[in-house]
N, C-alpha and C positions, 0 to 999 in steps of 0.2 A: 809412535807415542802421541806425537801431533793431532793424528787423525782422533785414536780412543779420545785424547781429551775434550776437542770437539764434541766430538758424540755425546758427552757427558755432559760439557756445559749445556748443550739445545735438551738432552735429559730433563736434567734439573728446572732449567728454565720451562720447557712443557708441563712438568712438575708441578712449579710455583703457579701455572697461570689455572691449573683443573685445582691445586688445593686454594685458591684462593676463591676462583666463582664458584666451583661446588660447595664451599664451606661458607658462602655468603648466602648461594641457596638454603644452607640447611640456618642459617640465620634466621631467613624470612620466614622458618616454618612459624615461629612465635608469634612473631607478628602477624602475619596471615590469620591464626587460629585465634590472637587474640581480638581479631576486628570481626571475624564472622562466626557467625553460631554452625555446627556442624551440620544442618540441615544445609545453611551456605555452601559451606567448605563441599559436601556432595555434590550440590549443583554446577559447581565452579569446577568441580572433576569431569562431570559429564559435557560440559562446555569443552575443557579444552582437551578430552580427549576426540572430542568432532575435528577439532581447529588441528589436533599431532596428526591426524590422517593424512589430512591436506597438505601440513607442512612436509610431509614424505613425499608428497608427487611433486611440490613446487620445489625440491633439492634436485628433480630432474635425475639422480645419480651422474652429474658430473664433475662430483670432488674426485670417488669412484675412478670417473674416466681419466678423469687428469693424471692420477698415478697409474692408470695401467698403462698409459699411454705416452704419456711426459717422462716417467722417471724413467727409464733404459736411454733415453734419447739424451745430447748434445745442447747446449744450454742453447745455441739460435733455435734447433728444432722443439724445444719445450716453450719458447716463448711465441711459436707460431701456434702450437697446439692451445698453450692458454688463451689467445686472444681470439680464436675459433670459438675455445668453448663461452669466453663471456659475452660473443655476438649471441651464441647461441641461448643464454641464460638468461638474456637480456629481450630477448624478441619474445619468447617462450614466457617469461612474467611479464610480460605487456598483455599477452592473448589470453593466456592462461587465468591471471589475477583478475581480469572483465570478465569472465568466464563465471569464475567464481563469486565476485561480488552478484551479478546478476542474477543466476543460481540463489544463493539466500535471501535477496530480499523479493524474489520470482515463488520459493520453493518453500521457505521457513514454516511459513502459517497453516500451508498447506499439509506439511508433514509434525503438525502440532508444537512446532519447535519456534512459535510467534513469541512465546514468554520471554525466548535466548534472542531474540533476532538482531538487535543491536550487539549483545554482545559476539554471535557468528561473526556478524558484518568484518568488528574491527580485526578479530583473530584472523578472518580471511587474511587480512590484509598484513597482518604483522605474516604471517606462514607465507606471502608471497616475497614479504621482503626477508623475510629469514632466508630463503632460498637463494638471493643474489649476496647471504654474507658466506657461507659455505663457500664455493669456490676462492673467492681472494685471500680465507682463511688456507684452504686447504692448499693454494700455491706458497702461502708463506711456509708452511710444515714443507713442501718440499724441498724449497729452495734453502731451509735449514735455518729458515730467518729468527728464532726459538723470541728473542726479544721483541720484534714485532708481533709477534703471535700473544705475546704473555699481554701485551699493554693495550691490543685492541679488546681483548678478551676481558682482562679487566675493568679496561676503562666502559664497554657496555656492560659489564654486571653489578657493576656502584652503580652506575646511572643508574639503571633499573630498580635497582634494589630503593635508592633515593627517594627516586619517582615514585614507587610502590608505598613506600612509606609517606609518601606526602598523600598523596590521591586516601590512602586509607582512613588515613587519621581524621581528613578533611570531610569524607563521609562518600566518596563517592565509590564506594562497593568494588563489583568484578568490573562493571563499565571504566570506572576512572581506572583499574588496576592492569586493562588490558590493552587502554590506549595508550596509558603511561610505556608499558612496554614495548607499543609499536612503532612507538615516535622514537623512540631513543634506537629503536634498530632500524630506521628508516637512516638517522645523523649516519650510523655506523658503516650504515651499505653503500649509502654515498662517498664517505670516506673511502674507503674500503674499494670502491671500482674506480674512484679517480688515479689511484696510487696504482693500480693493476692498469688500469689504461694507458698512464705513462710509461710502463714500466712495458709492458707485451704490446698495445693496443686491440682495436678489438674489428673482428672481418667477420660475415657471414659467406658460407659456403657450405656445399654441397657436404664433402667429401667429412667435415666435423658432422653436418648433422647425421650423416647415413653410420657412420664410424659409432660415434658416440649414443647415437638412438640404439641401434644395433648391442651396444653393450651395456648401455645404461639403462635403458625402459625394462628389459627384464632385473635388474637388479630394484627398482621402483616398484614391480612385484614383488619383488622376495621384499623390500623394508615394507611393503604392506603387510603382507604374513607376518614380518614380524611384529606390525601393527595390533593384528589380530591377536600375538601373544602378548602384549603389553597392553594395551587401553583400550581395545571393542568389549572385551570383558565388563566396561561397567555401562555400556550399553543394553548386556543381558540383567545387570545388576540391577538398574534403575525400575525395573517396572516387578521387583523379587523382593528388595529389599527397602528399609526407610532409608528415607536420604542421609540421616544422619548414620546409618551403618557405612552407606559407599563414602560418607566422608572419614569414618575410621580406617576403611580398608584403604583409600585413597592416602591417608597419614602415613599407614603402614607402608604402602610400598615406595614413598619418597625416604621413611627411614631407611628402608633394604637397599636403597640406593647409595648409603653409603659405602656397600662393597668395593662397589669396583671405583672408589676415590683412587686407593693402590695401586691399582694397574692401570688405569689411565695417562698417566704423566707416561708410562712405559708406552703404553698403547698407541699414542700421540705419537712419540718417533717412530716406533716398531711399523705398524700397518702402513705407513707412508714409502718403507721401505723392502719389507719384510718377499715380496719379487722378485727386486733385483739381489737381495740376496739369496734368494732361494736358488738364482740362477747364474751364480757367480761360481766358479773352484770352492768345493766342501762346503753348498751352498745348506745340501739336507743336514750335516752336522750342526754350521751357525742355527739352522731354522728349530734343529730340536734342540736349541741352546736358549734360543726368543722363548719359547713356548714354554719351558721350566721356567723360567725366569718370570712369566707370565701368572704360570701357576703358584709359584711361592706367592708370588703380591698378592692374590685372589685370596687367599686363603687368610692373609695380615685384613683383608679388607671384610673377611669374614667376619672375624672375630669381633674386629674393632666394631662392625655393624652391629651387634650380638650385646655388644656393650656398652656403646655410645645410648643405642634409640631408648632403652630404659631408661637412662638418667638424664638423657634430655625431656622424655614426657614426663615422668615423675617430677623435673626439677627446674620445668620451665613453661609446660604447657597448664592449662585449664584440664581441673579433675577429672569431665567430661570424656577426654581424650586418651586416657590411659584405656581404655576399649580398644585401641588399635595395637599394642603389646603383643596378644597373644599370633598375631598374625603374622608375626617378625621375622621369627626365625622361618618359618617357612619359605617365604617370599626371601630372602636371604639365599637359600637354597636355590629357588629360581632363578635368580639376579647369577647364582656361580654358572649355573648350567646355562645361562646365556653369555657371560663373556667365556666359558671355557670353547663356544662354539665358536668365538670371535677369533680363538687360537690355533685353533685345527682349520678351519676353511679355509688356510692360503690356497688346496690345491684345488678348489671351486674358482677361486677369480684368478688363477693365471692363465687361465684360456683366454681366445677372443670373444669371448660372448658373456653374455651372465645369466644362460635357461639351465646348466646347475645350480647356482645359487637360489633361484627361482624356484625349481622344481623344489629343493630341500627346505624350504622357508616354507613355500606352502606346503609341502605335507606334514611338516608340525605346525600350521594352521590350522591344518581340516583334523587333527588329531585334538587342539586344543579347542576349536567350535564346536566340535561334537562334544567334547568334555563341556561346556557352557551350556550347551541345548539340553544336553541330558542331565547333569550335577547342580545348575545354580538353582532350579526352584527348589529344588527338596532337601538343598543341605546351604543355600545363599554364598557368604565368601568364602567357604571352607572347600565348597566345589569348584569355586574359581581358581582357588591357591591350586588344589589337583589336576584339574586340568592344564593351565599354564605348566607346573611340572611337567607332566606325561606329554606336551608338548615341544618345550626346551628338551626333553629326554629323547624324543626322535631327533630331532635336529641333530643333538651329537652326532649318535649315531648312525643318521647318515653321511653327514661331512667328513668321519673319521672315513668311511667305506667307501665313497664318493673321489676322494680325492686323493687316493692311493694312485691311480694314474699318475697323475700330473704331480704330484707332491709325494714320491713314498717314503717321506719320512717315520721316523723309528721317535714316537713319541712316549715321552716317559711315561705310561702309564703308571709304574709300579711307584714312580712319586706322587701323582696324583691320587690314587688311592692312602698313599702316606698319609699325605695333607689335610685328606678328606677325613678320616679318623683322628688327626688329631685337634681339628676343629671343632667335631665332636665330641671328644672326649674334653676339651677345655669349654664348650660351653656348654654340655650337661653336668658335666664338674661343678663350674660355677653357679649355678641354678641350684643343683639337687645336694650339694654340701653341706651336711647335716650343723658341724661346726668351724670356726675358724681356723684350726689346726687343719683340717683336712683339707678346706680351699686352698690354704696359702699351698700343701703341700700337692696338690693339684694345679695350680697355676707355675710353681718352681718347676715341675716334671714336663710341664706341659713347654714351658717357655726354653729349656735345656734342650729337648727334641726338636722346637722349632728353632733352636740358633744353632743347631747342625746342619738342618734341612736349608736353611737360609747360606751358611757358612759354603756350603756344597754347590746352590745354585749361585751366589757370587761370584765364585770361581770361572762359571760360565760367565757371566754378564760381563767378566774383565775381556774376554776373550773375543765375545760377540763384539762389543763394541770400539775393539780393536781392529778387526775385519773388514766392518760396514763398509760399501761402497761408498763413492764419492758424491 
């Protein structure tokens, strides 16, 4: 009983620290939109979808390594593995981060990207230091610290948000708004490695970098693929469409992002652990216990997406921006078929290496680039939303077929398919309901089957989080 309630509190507490920065992000959408015109807002998407690429190579994949690698082991041998990896994370943003600054302001003008080149410069640098906050984060989520995790988490996304809102109002555009948030994660990472240094210290050697390169730089490919299926899309965009469409379709998918608010907080404990319990006594049962439990949230974070992003543009943004609406629900759909992919691949990362994961990221890359190559000039975002689909769509299903080895879990499908209809059926309900008699009585049907389907995966989640390893 001890243990469950544990479990529950670091829950909760992971909980509280994703609904508070993710719901402070969805703050700033106002603000943001109502400081720049959506020709801006486009431009500021193509900026920092350059700056997420980078920040995927400078995460190195050694939050990754640390749970494959830490969590089975004995808490002296987890605190030598961390102070391995933050030698490593630390030498690696020395070289890497020069690397990169040189690069932009060597390469910017040359690749007509001279307009952005201040603003690259600073994003470089915020993606270099973003890189050294991942691991000290991602040792707190081990070590089950759930309070520490909530308050640094917070405490950089006020600041941020603060910052943001001062630099804006003040007049100084994407420049002031991306150094606002580099400086506030520079305080953080500093924080952040002093407390880990006392805590592990920190060594360079061989056997982390061979160890951890070995399992991490193919996983650094696959978060690039995944790259490809999230933000190179408005790379093809930018030279198809006006800037103010990529800054609609760019609104759009920070709304779809409310989906996975829901499983996040779940997500934050589960994948930190979701291994060692895979490889405990009735490890495949707990695992297809995670993975329902996964599934119900996804589907509350459907809805609430479906529902929320109307009437927050309707009821808070500039007229202009109700243009990004009809792209909603689709891009919603995208967003499920990428965390449902987040649930099924335990049996990709419990090997030593990460050239599955790899392999199945990029071939729903090259699924979704060719979708971009051939769909965005003749049909603009609407070929992008299909492509990204038929993209996240391979990915399932190789991970489902992939990872039968090493994971032959028995996943619910026949609830997932549940879920999937009745998300549908409640938000084409709520859309296409001629009158109010028929919504309410659509939303009563629909909410009655979802507190069974909910009631049923609870049951599991007492049980899961009775089990969980130490």
């Amino acid at each position: 009983m001890l243990r469950m309630l544990t479990a529950l509190r670091a829950f909760w507490l992971f909980g509280a620290s994703i609904l508070l920065t993710k719901g402070m992000a969805l703050v700033t959408i106002p603000l943001v939109t109502g400081r720049l015109a959506p020709s801006d807002y486009g431009r500021l998407e193509l900026v920092t979808s350059v700056v997420e690429a980078f920040a995927i190579v400078m995460t190195l994949g050694l939050a990754e390594s640390l749970f494959r690698f830490a969590a089975p082991e004995p808490a002296e041998r987890r605190r030598e593995i961390a102070a391995g990896l933050t030698g490593m994370a630390l030498l690696l943003a020395a070289v890497v981060g020069a690397l990169l600054q040189l690069g932009v302001w060597a390469l910017a003008p040359r690749l007509g990207l001279g307009f952005v080149q201040t603003p690259l410069a600073i994003g470089m640098a915020a993606a270099t230091i973003a890189g050294l906050i991942e691991l000290p984060l991602a040792w707190l989520r081990l070590r089950g610290h759930a309070g520490a995790f909530l308050g640094f988490t917070v405490a950089r996304t006020l600041l941020q948000v603060a910052t943001m809102a001062v630099t804006l109002n003040l007049g100084y555009g994407v420049v002031g708004l991306l150094a606002g948030n580099a400086s506030i994660d520079a305080l953080i990472a500093a924080t952040l490695l002093t407390l880990q240094i006392r805590e592990c210290g920190v060594r360079l050697d061989r056997e982390t970098f061979e160890r951890a390169g070995r399992y991490g730089l193919p996983l650094i490919g696959g978060a690039l693929s995944m790259f490809a299926l999230g933000s190179c899309d408005r790379w093809f965009l930018a030279g198809a469409v006006p800037s103010a469409t990529l800054g609609f379709y760019g609104l759009a998918v920070k709304l779809s992002l409310i989906t996975p608010l829901a499983i996040q907080p779940f997500g934050l404990w589960w994948y930190a652990r979701r291994i060692a319990i895979l490889r405990q006594p009735g490890g495949l049962e707990a695992s297809a216990r995670g993975v329902a439990i996964g599934m119900t949230l996804l589907a509350v974070g459907a809805i609430g997406s479906c529902v929320v992003a109307p009437l927050m543009v309707n009821g808070m943004l500039p007229h202009a921006y109700r243009a990004a609406l009809p792209f909603v629900p689709w891009l919603v759909l995208a967003s499920v078929l990428n965390e449902s992919c987040s649930l099924v691949n335990v049996g990709a990362y419990a090997g030593n290496h990460g050239l599955r994961v790899l392999a199945v990221n990029a071939s729903g890359a090259a699924v979704a680039l060719t979708g971009y190559a051939l769909l965005i000039q003749p049909f603009g975002v609407w070929g992008a939303i299909a492509a990204t689909i038929a993209g996240h769509s391979a990915r399932l299903g190789l991970y489902l077929a992939s990872g039968r080895r090493d994971a032959p879990i028995r996943y619910p499908l026949g609830l997932a398919a549940a879920l999937a209809g009745l998300v549908v059926f409640l938000v084409a309900g709520v859309k296409l309901a001629p009158d109010a008699l028929i919504l309410c009585a659509t939303i009563s049907l629909g909410l009655v089957a979802f507190a069974v389907i909910a009631w049923r995966s609870g049951r599991g989640a007492l049980a899961l989080f009775g089990s969980q390893p130490a």
